[in-house]
C-alpha positions in Angstrom: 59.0 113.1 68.5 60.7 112.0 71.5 63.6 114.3 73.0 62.6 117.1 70.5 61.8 119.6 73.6 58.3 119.7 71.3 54.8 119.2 71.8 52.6 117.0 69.5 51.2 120.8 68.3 54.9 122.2 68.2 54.7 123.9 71.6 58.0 124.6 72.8 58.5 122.8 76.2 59.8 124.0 79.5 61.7 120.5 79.9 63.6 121.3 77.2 66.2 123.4 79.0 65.5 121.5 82.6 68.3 120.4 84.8 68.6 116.7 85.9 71.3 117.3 89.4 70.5 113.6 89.8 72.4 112.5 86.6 76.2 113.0 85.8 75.9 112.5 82.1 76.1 115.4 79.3 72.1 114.3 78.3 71.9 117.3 76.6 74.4 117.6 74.5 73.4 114.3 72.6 70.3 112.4 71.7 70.0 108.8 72.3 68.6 107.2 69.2 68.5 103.3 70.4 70.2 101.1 72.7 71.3 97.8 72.3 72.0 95.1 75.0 73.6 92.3 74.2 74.3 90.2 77.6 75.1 86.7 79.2 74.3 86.1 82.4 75.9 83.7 85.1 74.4 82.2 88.6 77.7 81.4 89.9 78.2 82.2 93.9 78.6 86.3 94.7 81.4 88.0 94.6 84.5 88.7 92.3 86.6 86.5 90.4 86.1 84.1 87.5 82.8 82.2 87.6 80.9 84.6 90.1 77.2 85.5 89.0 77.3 88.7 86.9 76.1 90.4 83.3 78.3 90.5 80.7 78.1 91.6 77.2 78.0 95.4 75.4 75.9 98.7 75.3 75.7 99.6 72.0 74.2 103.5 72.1 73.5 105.3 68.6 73.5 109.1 69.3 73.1 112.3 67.5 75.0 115.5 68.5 73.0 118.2 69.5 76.1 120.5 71.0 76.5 123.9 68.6 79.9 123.9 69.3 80.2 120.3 69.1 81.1 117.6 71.7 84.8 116.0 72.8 83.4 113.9 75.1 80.5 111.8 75.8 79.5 111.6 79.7 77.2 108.8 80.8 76.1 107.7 84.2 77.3 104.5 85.9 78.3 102.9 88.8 81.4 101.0 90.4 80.0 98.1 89.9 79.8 98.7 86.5 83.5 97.5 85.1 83.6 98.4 81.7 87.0 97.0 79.7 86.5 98.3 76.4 85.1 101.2 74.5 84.8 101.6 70.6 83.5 104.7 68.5 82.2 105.0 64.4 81.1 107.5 63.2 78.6 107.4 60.3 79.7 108.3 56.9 78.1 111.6 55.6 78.4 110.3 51.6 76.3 107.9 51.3 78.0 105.9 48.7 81.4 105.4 50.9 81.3 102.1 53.3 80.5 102.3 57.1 84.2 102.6 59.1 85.2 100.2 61.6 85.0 100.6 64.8 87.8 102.6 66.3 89.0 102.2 69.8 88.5 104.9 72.1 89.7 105.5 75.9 87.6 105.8 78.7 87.5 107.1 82.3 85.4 107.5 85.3 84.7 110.5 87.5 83.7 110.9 90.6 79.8 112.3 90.8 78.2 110.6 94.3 77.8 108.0 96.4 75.0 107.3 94.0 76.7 106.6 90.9 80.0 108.2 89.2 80.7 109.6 85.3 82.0 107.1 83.0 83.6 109.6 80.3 83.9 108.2 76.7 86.8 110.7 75.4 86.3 111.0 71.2 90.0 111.5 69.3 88.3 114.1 67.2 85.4 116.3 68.3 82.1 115.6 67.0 80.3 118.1 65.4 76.0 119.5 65.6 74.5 116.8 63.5 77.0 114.3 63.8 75.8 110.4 64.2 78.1 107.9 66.4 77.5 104.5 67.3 79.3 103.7 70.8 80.3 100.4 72.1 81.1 99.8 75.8 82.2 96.1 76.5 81.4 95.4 80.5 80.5 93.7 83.2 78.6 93.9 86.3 78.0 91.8 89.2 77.1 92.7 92.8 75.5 95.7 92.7 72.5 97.7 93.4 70.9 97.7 90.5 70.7 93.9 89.9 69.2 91.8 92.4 70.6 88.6 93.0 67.9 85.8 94.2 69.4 82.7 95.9 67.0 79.5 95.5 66.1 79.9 98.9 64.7 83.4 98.4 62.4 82.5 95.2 58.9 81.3 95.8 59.5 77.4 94.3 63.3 77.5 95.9 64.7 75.5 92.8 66.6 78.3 91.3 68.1 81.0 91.5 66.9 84.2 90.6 68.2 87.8 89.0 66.4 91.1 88.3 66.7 94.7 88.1 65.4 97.3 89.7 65.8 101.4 87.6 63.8 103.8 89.5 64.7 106.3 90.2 68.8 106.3 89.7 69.6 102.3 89.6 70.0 101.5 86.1 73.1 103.2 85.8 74.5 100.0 88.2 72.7 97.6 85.1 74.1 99.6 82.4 76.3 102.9 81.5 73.4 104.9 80.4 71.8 108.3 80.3 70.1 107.7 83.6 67.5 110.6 84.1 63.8 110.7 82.7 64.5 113.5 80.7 66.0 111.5 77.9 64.2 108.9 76.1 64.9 106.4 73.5 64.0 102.9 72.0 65.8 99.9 72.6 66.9 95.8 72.0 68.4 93.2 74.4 69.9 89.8 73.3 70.3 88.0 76.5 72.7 84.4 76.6 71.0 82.5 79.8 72.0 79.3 81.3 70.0 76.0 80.6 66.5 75.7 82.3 66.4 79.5 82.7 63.7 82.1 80.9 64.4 86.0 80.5 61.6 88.2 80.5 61.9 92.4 79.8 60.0 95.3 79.8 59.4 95.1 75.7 57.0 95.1 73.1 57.9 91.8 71.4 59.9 89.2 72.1 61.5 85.4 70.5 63.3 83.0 71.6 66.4 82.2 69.4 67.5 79.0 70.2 67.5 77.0 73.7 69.1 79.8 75.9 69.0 83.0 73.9 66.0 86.0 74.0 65.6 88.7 71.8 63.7 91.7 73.0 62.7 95.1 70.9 61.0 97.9 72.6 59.8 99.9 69.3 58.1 103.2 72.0 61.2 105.3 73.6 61.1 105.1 77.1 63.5 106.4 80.2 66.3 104.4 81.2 64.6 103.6 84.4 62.0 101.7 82.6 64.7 98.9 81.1 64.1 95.9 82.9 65.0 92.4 83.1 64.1 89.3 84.7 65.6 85.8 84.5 64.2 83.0 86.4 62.4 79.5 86.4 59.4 81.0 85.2 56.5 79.6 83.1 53.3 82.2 81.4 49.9 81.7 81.1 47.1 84.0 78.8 44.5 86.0 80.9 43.4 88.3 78.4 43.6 88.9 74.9 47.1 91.3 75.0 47.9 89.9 78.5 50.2 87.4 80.4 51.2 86.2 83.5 54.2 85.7 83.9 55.6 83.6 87.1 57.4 80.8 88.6 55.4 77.3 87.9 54.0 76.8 91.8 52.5 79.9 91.4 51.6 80.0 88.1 48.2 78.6 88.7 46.9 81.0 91.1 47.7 84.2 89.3 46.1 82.6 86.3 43.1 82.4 89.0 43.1 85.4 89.9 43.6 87.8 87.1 42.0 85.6 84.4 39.9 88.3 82.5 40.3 91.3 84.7 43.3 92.9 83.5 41.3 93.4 79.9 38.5 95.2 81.5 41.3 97.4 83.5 42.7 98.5 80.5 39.8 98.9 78.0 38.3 101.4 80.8 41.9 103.2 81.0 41.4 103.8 77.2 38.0 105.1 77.1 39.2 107.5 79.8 42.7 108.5 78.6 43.2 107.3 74.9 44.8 104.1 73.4 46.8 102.4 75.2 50.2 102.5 73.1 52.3 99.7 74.1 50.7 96.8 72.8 51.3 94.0 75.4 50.7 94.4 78.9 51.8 91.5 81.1 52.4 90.8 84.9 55.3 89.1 86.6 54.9 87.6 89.9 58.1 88.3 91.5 59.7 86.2 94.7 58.6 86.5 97.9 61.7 89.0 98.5 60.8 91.0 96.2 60.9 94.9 98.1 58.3 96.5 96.3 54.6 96.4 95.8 54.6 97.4 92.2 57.0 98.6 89.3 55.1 100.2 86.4 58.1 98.5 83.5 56.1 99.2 80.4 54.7 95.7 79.1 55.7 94.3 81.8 54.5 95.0 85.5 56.5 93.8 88.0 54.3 93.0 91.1 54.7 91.5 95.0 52.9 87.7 94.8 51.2 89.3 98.0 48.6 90.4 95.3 47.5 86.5 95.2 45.1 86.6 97.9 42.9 84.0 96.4 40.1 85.5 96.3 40.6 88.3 93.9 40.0 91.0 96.6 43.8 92.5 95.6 43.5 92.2 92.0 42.0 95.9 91.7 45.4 97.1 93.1 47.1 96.8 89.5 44.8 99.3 88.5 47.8 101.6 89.3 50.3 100.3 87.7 48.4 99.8 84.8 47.7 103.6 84.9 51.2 104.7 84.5 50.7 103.6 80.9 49.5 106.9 80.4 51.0 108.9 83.5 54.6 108.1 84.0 55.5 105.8 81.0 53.8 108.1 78.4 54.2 111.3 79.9 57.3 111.4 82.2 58.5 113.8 85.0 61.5 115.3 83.4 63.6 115.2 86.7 62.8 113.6 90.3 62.2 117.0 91.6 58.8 116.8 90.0 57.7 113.2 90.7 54.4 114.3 91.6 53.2 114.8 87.7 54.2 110.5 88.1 52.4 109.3 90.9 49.8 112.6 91.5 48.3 111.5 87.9 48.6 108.6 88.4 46.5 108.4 91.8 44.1 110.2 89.8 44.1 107.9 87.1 43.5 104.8 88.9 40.8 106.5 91.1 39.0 107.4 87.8 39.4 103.8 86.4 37.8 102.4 89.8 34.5 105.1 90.3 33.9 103.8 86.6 34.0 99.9 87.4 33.2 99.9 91.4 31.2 103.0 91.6 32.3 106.2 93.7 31.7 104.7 97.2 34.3 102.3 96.8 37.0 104.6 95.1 36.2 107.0 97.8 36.7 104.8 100.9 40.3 103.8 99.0 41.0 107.5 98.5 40.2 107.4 102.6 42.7 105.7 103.3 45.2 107.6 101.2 44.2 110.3 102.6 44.6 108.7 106.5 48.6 107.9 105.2 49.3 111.2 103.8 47.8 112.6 107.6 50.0 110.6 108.9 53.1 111.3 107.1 52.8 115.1 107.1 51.8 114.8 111.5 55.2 112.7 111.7 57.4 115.1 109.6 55.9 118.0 110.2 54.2 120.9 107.9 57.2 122.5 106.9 59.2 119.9 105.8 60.9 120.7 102.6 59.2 116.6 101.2 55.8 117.7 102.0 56.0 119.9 98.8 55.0 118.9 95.4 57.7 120.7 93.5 61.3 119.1 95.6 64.0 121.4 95.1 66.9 118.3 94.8 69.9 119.5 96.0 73.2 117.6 94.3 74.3 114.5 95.9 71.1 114.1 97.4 69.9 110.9 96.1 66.3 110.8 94.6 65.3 107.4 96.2 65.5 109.7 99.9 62.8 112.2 98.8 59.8 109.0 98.3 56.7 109.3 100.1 53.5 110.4 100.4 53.4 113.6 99.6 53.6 113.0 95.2 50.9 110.4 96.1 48.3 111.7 97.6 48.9 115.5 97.9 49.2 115.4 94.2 45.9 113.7 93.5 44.5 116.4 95.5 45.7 119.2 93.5 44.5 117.3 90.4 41.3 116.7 91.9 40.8 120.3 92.5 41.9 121.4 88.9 39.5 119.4 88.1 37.1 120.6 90.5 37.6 124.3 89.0 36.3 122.5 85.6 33.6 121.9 87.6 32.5 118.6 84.5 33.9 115.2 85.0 33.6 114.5 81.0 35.2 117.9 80.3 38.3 117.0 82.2 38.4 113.6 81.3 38.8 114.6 77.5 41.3 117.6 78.8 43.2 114.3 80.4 43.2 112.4 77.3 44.1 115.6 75.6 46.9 116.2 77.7 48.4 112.5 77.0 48.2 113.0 73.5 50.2 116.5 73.3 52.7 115.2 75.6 53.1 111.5 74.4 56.6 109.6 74.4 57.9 113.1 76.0 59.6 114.5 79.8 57.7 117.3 81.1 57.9 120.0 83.9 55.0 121.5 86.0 55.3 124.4 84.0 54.3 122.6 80.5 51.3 121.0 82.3 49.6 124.0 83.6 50.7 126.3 80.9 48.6 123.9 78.8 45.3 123.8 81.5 45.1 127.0 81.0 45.1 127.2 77.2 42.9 124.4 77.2 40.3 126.3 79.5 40.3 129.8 78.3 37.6 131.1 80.7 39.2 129.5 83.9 42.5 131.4 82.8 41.3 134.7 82.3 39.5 134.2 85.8 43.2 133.5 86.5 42.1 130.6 88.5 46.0 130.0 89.3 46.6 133.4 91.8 43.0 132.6 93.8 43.7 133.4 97.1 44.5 130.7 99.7 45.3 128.0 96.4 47.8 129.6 94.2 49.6 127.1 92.2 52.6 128.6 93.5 51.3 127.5 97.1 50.3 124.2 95.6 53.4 123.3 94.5 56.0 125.1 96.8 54.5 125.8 99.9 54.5 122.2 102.3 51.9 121.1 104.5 48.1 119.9 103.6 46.6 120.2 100.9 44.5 123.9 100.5 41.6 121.5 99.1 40.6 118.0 99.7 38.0 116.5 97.2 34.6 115.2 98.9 34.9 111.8 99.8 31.1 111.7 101.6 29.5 109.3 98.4 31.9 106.8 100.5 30.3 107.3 103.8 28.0 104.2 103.0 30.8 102.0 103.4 32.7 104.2 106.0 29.9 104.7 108.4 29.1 100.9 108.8 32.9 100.1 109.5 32.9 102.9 112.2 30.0 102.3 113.7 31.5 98.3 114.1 34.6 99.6 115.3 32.9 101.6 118.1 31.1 98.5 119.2 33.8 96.6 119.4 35.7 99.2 121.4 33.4 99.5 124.4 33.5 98.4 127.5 31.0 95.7 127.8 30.1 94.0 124.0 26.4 94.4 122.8 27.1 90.9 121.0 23.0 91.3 119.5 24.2 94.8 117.9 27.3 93.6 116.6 25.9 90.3 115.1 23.4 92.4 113.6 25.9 93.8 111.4 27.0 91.3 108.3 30.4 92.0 106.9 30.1 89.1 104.5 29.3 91.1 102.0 32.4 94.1 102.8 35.2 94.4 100.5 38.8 94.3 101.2 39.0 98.5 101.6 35.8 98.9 103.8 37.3 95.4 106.0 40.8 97.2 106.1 38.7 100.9 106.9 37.3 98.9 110.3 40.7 97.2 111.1 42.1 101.0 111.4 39.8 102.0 113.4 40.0 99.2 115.8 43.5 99.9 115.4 43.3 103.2 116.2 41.1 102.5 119.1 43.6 100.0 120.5 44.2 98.6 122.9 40.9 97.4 123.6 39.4 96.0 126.5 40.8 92.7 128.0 39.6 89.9 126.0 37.9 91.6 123.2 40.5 90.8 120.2 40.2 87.0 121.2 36.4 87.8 120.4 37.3 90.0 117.4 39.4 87.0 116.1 36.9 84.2 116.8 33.6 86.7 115.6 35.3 87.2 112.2 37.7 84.2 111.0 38.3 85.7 107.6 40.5 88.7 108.9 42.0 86.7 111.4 43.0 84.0 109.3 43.3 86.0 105.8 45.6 85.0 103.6 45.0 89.1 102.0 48.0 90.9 102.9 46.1 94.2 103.7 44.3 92.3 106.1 47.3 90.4 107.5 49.1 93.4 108.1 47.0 95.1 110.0 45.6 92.5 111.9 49.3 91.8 113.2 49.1 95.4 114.0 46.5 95.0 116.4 47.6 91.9 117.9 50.6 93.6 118.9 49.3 96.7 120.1 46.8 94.5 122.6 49.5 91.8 123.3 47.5 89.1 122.3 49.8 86.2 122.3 47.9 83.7 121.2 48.4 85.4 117.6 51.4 86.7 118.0 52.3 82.9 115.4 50.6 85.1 113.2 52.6 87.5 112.6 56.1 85.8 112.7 54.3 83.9 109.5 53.6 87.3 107.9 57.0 88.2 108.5 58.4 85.3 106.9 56.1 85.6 104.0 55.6 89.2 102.8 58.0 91.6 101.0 60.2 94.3 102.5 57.8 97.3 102.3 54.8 95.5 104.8 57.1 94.2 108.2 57.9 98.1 108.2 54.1 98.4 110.0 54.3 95.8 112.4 57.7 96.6 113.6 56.8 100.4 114.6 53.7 98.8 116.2 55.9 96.2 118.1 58.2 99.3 119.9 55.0 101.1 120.4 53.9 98.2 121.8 53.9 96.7 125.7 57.0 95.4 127.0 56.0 91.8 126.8 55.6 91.8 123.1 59.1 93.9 122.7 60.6 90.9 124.6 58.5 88.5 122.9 60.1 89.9 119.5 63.5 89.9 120.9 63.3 86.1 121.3 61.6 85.6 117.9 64.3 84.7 114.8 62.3 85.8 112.1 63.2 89.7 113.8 66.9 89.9 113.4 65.9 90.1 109.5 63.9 93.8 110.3 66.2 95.8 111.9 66.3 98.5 109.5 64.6 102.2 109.0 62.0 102.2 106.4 62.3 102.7 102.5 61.8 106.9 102.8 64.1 109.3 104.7 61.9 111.5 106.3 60.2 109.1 107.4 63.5 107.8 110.0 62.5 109.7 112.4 59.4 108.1 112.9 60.9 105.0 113.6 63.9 106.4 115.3 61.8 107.9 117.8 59.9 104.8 118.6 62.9 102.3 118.7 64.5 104.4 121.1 62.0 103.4 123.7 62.9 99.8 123.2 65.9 97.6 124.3 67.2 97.4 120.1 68.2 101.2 120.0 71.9 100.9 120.2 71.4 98.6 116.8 69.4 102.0 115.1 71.4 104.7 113.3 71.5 107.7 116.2 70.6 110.3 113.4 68.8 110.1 110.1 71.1 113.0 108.5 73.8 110.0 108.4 73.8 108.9 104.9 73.9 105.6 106.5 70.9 106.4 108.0 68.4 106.1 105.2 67.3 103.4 103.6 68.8 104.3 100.2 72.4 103.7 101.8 71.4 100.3 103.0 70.2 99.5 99.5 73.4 100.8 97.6 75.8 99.5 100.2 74.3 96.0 100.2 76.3 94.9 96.9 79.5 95.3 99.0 79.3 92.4 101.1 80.2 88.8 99.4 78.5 86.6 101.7 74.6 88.3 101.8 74.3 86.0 105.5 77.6 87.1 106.7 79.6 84.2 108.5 76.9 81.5 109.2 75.5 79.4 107.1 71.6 80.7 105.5 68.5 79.1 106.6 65.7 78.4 104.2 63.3 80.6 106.6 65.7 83.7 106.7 67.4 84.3 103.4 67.5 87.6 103.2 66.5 89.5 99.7 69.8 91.3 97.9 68.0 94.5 99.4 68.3 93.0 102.7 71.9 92.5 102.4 73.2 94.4 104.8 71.1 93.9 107.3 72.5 90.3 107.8 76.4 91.0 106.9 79.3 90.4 109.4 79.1 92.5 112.4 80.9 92.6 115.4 80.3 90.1 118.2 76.9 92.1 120.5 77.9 92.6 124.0 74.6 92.6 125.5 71.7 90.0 124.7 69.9 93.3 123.7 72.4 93.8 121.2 72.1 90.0 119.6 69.6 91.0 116.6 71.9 92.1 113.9 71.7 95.3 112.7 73.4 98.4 111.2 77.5 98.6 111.4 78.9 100.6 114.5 78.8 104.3 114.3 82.2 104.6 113.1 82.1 103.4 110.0 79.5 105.1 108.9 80.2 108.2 105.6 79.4 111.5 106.4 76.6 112.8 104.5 77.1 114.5 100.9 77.0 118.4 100.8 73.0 119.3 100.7 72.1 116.2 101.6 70.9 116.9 105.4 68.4 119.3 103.6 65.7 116.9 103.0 66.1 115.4 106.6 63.9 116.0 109.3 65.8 118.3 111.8 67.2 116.3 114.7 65.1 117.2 117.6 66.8 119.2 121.2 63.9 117.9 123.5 63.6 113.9 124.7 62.1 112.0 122.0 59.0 111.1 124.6 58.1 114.5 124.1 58.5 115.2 120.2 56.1 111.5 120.1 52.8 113.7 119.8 49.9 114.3 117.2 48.8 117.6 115.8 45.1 118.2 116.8 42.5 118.6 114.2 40.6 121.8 114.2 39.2 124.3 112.2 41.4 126.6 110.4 44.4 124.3 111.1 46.6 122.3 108.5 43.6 120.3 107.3 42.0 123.3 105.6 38.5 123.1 106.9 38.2 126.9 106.9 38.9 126.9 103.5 36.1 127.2 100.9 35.3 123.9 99.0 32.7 124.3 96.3 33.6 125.4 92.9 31.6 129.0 93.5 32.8 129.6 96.6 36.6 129.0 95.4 36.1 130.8 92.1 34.4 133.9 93.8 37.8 134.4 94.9 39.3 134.7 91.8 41.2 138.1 90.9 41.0 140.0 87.9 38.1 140.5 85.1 35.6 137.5 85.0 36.2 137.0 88.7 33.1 136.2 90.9 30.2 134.0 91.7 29.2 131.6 88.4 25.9 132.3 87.2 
């Protein structure tokens, strides 16, 4: 049962008695039986006062006590946008002949928590006593704020409407609703949403039924985090693709994602169930967000919010839902029970979808994907360094620190390495596929630590703990999951040097000096697909710039990357356009830039200040920029770009020091709300309409000084907040020497942080095993 700090067997569960420092709300001294929304929304213009866009409506939460000593209080996480006018308690009857009470009126209050979010304090007349059932009602409202995303027509793909959804992981739903806000505490919940005319609402639910011309009732029967609760109301339109699928998105782009996923998502999830159980939450449908929409993906159960960058067309990007479809089982089944342990999320789930693609693509392909991983995760850990405190699994969260600041890599791809080489110490694929599914099914509907995980490996593989497989030398768990740096063991990738080999051996071609135009027409990339095509674009990339001329030929010799509409492609072609100046392309990019989410510009603009000076003046003049100037979506990874934009004329825009919490993206996203006008004091174009999470990058600023100064960007140094107590801990250190000389690349060799001196076969790691059993296999 969900919340019952029990296993499916009756195992007792670590996450029971596991801290959430992320969440202000006394989580454990209730549970959250169901939640009920029942909501009107409003596109009026942004900002306060009567008629302004906004939510409004009730919570209504049924709880259970669970406090021995009962509870005088009931603490829930919100947010300052959140203005709730109203609160009402009953309490249920313990006779059950006797009628149900009214409602009594209760105060409320708020306390201060972080710059994340703050306490909203329901204060009971009475205490409530162990065993006690309440029903709580919180009349409210909420407008600008981060949690809801405000779309003007402009910024929508059909620019007829406007646009509204929200956005929970990790800590924003407590700006959508006053709410237990952590992923230790589940529960099941409704939504009646009041919309205006012309305008459909969509939710992350199990069923769904329109009651009357403007009203939508949802029901989600599975418990699920807060962070999962999400909303959507738009001009949008559906069409079937499968027989328990949907796509959901507005009508000019309703045809093509019909094209393109027409049949495929089926065969997605009938291969996730043979390989990790049924899939539990009856629907699953996809919503082709706006344009501006920040993300790639968002895993809402039964309904996936994607980027409509996945419409290339041709169905090369339609395998990329494979992972979102795999937090079904890893994330939305079986949850992380704070952010601290986000790996046991996206780690399984990197897994997961790896599985899912060796079984329908083969292992070549899934291997040459998990190359490129594996090339981000090298990257990320050579910019932050090995001992930074994100490059462990297991993040020790201090408080105030705000869990959107500790996303990267690391959970990614580090943690699909460790599962890879638990499963590797199996040493079957079947064996560990059925411990997987076996895993899922014990831990089903609940929150989970590391702890509960491997406690349960090794029960389920008797003989690998009595080896005591978790104290080998060189890859203790305890390493694994608090020691940064590379991972102690990478899983073989060689099945995908068929495809690798091919791309490099292209690249090289194309990077000499003189073109052997006979070898490289020899080589067909007709039949490539969109990893092994985006495998040789890095390594032209990384062999960049090449010699005069070449990239004209490059362009010319291969018309389907130069003129993709794939976004993979796309992105990394404007990456290599930059980094060779080729200006006859540089159209190109400006185009990409007006057409892709938040997440892909990040690329081409650390290209672009790594770039010559001609291109940085180039961009300067370009009005797309001005909409860019912002650090990416992950703190540690500021420095990166800090260090590169200091080389170019923007740096006075950039924040001088990532520590700053305006220096992270997270403050850019929470802060955006703040401003009324999302375009400042002139009048938005239809090209640059910033998305709600670009807010602040267009708000009023004071008049630039310098034409280097013209591209809007973050407010003066003054008014930036001084970072929260602990929060400088997950920041790389600010470096003493030039940033020239901090700009380098840890070498590769052996016995460095890439573990090549390690042992990599099963026998040779289990050999190293302590204790009885220990040794060579037979």
């Amino acid at each position: 049962m969900a919340g019952s700090g029990l296993g499916a067997s009756g195992r007792v569960l670590h996450a029971a008695q596991a801290e959430d420092v992320a969440s202000a709300s006394n989580f454990r001294a209730f549970e959250l039986l169901h939640l009920h929304l029942d909501l009107r929304a409003e596109f009026g213009p942004p900002g306060p006062g009567p008629g302004s866009r906004g939510l409004s409506g009730s919570a209504v939460l049924d709880l259970r006590c669970l406090e021995p000593g009962g509870a005088a209080e009931l603490r829930l996480d919100s947010h300052p946008c959140v203005e709730v006018t109203a609160a009402a308690l009953r309490r249920e009857r313990p006779d059950a002949g006797q009628p149900e009470p009214e409602p009594e009126p209760v105060p409320v209050c708020t306390r201060p928590f972080s710059h994340y979010g703050q306490a909203l304090c329901v204060l009971f007349p009475q205490p409530c006593i162990a065993g006690e059932r309440l029903r709580v009602q919180l009349t409210y409202r909420v407008g600008e704020g981060p949690g809801v995303c405000w779309l003007a027509p402009e910024q929508t793909a059909g620019k007829r409407k406007p646009f509204v959804y929200t956005q929970g992981q990790a800590v924003l739903n407590r700006a959508f609703f006053p709410c237990f806000d952590t992923p230790a505490a589940k529960c099941t919940y409704s939504a009646l949403l009041e919309v205006p005319d012309g305008f459909t609402a969509v939710m992350s639910a199990n069923t769904w039924e329109k009651r009357g011309p403007n009203k939508f009732f949802f029901q989600m029967c599975q418990p699920i985090p807060s962070y999962l609760i999400a909303l959507a109301i738009g001009d949008l339109v559906s069409a079937e693709v499968g027989p328990r699928s949907w796509v959901w998105a507005e009508p000019c782009l309703i045809a093509a994602a019909k094209e393109e996923y027409d049949g495929v998502i089926e065969e997605f999830l009938a291969t996730g169930e043979k390989l990790f159980g049924p899939y539990v939450w009856g629907r699953y449908d996809v919503l082709f967000m706006p344009p501006s929409f920040p993300f790639g993906g968002m895993e809402n159960p039964c309904l996936t919010f994607v980027t409509p960058c996945l419409l290339a067309g041709d169905r090369s990007l339609a395998d990329v839902i494979i992972h979102e479809i795999a937090h079904s089982w890893f994330g939305n089944l079986v949850t992380n029970a704070n952010w601290g342990e986000f790996w046991l999320n996206e780690g399984f789930t990197m897994y997961a979808q790896r599985r899912i693609s060796t079984v329908l693509f083969g292992p070549a392909y899934t291997c040459l994907e998990a190359a490129t991983g594996r090339a981000l995760l090298r990257q990320h850990v050579d910019i932050t360094g090995e001992e930074h405190p994100l490059n462990k699994l297991r993040v020790k969260l201090e408080p105030g620190v705000d869990p959107d600041d500790t996303y990267n890599e690391t959970p990614y791809e580090k943690g699909f390495c460790f599962v890879s080489y638990l499963a590797h110490l199996v040493g079957d694929q079947d064996q560990f596929d059925e411990f997987l599914k076996a895993y899922v099914d014990e831990f089903k509907f609940q929150s989970v630590l590391t702890d509960d995980f491997l406690e349960f490996f090794l029960d389920y593989f008797p003989e690998l703990k009595r080896r005591r497989v978790d104290s080998i030398p060189g890859f203790e768990f305890d390493r694994w999951l608090n020691t940064p740096g590379w991972p102690p063991y990478l899983p073989d990738l060689s099945p995908g040097d068929s495809l690798m080999r091919p791309a490099e051996e292209l690249a090289q071609l194309w990077a000499a000096e003189e073109l052997d135009v006979r070898a490289i027409e020899a080589v067909s990339t007709s039949a490539w697909k969109t990893y092994q095509l985006v495998y040789f674009l890095d390594k032209i990339l990384q062999k960049s710039p090449l010699p005069p001329g070449h990239v004209k030929k490059l362009g010319e010799a291969y018309p389907k990357i130069s003129s993709a509409q794939n976004a993979e492609l796309r992105l990394r072609w404007g990456q290599i356009v930059l980094k060779n100046d080729h200006r006859e392309d540089f159209w190109k990019v400006r185009d990409f830039l007006h057409s892709q989410e938040a997440s892909w510009p990040q690329p081409v603009r650390l290209a672009t200040f790594l770039a010559t000076t001609s291109v940085r003046c180039t961009a300067r003049r370009t009005p797309i920029w001005p909409l860019f100037p912002l650090p990416p979506p992950s703190g540690p990874m500021t420095w990166c770009w800090l260090s590169a934009a200091r080389r170019c004329p923007w740096r006075a825009q950039l924040p001088a020091s990532p520590t700053s919490s305006a220096g992270s993206w997270s403050f850019w996203r929470r802060t955006a709300w703040r401003f009324r006008s999302p375009w400042g004091t002139r009048a938005p174009s239809t090209r640059e309409a910033p998305s709600p999470r670009r807010c602040s990058r267009t708000a009023d600023r004071p008049a630039p000084s310098t034409p280097a100064a013209s591209a809007r960007g973050p407010p003066p140094r003054a008014a930036r907040t001084s970072p929260p107590q602990g929060r400088a801990l997950l920041r790389a250190p600010r470096p003493q020497t030039p940033v020239e000389a901090t700009w380098t690349w840890t070498p590769r060799t052996a016995g460095s942080s890439l573990g090549t001196a390690f042992p990599t076969t099963r026998r040779e790691i289990l050999s190293m095993g302590s204790g009885n059993g220990a040794g060579p296999e037979s």
